[in-house]
C-alpha positions in Angstrom: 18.1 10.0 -11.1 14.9 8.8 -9.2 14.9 9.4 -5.5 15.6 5.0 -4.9 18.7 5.7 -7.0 20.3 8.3 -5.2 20.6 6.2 -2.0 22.3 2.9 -1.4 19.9 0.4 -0.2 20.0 -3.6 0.5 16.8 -4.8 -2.1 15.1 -7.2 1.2 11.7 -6.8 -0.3 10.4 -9.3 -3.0 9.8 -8.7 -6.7 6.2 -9.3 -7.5 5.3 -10.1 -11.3 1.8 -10.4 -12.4 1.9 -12.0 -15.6 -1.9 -12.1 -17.5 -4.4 -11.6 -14.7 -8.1 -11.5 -15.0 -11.1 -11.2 -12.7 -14.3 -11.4 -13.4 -17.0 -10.8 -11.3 -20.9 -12.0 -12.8 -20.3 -10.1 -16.4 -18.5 -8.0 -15.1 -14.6 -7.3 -16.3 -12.8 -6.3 -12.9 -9.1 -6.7 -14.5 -8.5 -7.9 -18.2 -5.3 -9.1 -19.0 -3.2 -7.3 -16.5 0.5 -7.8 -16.7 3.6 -5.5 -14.8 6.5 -6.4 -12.5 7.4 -4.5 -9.5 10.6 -4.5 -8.4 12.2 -5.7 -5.3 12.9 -2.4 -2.8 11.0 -0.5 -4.9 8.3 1.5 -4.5 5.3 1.1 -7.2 2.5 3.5 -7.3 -0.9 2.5 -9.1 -2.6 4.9 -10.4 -6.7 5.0 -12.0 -10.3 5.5 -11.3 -12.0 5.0 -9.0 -13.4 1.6 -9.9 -10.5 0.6 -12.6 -9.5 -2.5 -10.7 -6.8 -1.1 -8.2 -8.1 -2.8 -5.1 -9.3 -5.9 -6.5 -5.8 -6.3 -8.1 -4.1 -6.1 -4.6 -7.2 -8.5 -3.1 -5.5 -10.7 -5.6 -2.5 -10.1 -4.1 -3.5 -10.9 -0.6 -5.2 -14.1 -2.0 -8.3 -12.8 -1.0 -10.3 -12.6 -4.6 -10.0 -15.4 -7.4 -8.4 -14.7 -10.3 -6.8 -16.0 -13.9 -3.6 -15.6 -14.4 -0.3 -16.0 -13.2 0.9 -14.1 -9.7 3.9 -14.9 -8.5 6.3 -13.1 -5.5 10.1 -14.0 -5.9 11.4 -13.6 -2.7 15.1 -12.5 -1.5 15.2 -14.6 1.5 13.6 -18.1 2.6 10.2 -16.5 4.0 9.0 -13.0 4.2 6.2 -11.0 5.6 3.3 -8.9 3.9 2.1 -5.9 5.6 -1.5 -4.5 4.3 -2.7 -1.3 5.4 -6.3 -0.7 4.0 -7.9 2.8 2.7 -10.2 3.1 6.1 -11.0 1.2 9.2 -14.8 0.3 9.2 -15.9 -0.3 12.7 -18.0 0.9 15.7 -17.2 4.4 17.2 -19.0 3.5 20.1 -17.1 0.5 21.0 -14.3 1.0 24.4 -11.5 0.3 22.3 -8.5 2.4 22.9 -5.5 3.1 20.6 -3.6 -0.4 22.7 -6.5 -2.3 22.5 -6.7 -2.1 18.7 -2.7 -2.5 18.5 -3.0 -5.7 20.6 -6.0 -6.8 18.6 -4.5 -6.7 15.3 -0.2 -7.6 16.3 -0.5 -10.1 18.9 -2.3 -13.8 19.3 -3.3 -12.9 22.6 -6.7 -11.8 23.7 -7.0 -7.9 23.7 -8.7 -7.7 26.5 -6.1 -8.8 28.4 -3.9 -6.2 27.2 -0.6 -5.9 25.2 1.6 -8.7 26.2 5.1 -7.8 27.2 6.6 -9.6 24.1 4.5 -7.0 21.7 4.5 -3.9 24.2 8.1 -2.2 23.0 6.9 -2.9 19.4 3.6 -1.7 19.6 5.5 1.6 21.3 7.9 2.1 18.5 5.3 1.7 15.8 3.4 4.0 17.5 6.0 6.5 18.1 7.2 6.3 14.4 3.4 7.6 13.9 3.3 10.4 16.0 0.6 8.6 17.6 2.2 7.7 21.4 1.0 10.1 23.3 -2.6 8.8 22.3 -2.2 5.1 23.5 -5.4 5.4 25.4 -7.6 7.3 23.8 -10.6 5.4 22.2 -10.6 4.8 18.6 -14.0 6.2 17.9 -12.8 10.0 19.4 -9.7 10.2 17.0 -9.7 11.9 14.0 -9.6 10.3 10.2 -5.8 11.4 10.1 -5.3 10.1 13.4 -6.8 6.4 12.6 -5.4 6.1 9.6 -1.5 6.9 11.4 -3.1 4.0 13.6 -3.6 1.8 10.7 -0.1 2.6 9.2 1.8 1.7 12.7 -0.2 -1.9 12.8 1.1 -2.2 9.2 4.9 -1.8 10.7 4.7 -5.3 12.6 6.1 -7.8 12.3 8.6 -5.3 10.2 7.2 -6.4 6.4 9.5 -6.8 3.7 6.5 -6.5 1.2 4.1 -3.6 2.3 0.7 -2.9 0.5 -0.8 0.5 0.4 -4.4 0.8 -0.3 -4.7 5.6 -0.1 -2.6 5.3 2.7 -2.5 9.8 2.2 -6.2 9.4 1.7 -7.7 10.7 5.8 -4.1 12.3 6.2 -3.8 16.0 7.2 -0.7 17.6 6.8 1.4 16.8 9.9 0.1 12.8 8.7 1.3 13.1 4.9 5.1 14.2 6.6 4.8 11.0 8.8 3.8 9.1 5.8 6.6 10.8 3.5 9.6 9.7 6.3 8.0 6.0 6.5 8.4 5.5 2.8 12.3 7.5 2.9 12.6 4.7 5.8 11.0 1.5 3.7 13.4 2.8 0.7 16.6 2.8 2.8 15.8 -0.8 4.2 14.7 -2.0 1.1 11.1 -2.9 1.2 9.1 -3.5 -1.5 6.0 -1.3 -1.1 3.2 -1.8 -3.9 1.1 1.8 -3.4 -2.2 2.9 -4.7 -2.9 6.2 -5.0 -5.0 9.2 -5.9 -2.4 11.9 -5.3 -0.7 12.3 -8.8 1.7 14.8 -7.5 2.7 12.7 -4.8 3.4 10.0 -6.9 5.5 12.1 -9.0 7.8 12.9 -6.2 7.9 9.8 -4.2 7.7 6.5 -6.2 10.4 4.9 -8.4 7.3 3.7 -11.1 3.9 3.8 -12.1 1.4 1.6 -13.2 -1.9 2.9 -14.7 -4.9 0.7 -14.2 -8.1 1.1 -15.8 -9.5 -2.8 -15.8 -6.2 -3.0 -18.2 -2.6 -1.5 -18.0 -2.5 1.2 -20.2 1.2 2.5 -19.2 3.8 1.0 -16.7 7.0 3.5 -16.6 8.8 6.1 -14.6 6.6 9.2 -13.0 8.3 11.4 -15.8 6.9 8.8 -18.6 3.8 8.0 -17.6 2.0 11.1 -15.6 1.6 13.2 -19.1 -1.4 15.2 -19.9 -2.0 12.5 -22.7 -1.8 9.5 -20.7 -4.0 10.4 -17.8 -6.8 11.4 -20.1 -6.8 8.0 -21.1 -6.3 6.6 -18.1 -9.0 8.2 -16.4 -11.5 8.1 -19.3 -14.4 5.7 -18.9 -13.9 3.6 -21.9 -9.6 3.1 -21.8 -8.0 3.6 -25.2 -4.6 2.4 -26.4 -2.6 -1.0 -26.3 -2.0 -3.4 -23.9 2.1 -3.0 -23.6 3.5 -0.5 -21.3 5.8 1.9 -22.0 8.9 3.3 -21.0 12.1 0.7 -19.5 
């Protein structure tokens, strides 16, 4: 029994089926023919090289890359929101920007500068409490730690509250008291249901926490349950430079 079946749970998130999806960049074959559903409430690891496609398939996602194919979201409810939260925050350590003044930047429409509105503030506060990262409202985000910004980053990926959540290494900066904040936010997207799509490099992770993998390596080469797919024999082929084996996926 996978950890999703062993708790009842209201499916809010959306199903997301990519059916045939290719991206080429130049000559250059990003993804080739790349085809998996991920089920609503689930939570869907992708696994592969570095440079096998994994961040230009969720770009495609996002609608921020072009692409062939078919992508489609099939959605539980009338609208629904996608939260992103990307691998690292690129930006000046230098700059005045505290903890709030990134929050407001990135959750509200008004200017950060003028600070969090009250509409946001509570919000901002329970993100950031569901962290671990409250007491550090005002520190600047150029003196925090990896770990600590990237707890930052997964609190301005909690609002609005997503029903469709995209992880791009979100374990990747994390130290150890991070990975258990990380570990109780996915028990708590499972429970309500979200539909979080995850990328990662920790294999044992994976094993533990998601419901199904997908290995990507320019091509699916296996799409099935972390007992299935995370063998000896299919990660040497996944993470070889030149990916053998079919097309189809394996496993239910």
């Amino acid at each position: 029994m996978t950890v999703a079946e062993s708790i009842q749970v209201t499916r809010n998130g959306p199903g997301v089926h990519f059916e045939s999806v290719s991206l080429t960049l130049g000559r250059t074959v990003i993804l080739d023919n790349v085809s998996f559903r991920v089920s609503p409430g689930s939570v869907h690891a992708l696994v592969g090289p570095n440079g096998g496609g994994k961040s230009s398939l969720i770009k495609t996602l996002l609608g921020q890359m072009p692409h062939q194919g078919r992508l489609s979201l099939e959605w539980q409810q009338p609208s629904g929101v996608i939260g992103y939260v990307p691998q690292a925050l690129e930006f000046d350590r230098g700059l005045p920007m505290t903890v709030d003044d990134f929050m407001a930047a990135m959750c509200q429409r008004r200017p950060a500068f003028l600070g969090l509105s009250a509409r946001y503030a509570q919000t901002i506060g329970d993100a950031l409490e569901r962290v671990g990262m409250q007491d550090k409202r005002k520190r600047r985000m150029g003196a925090l730690s990896g770990g600590e910004r990237q707890r930052v980053l997964l609190a301005q990926g909690l609002i609005p509250s997503p029903q469709l959540l995209v992880l791009d290494e979100p374990m990747s900066a994390l130290d150890e008291a991070g990975i258990r904040v990380f570990e109780r936010l996915l028990g708590d997207w499972r429970q309500s249901g979200v539909t979080v799509l995850w990328i990662e490099h920790d294999l044992e992770a994976v094993q533990r926490l998601a419901d199904r993998v997908t290995g990507l390596n320019r091509r699916v080469l296996f799409d099935a349950p972390p007992g299935q797919a995370l063998t000896p024999e299919r990660l040497l082929t996944l993470f070889s430079t030149h990916p053998r084996g079919s097309h189809g996926s394996i496993g239910p």
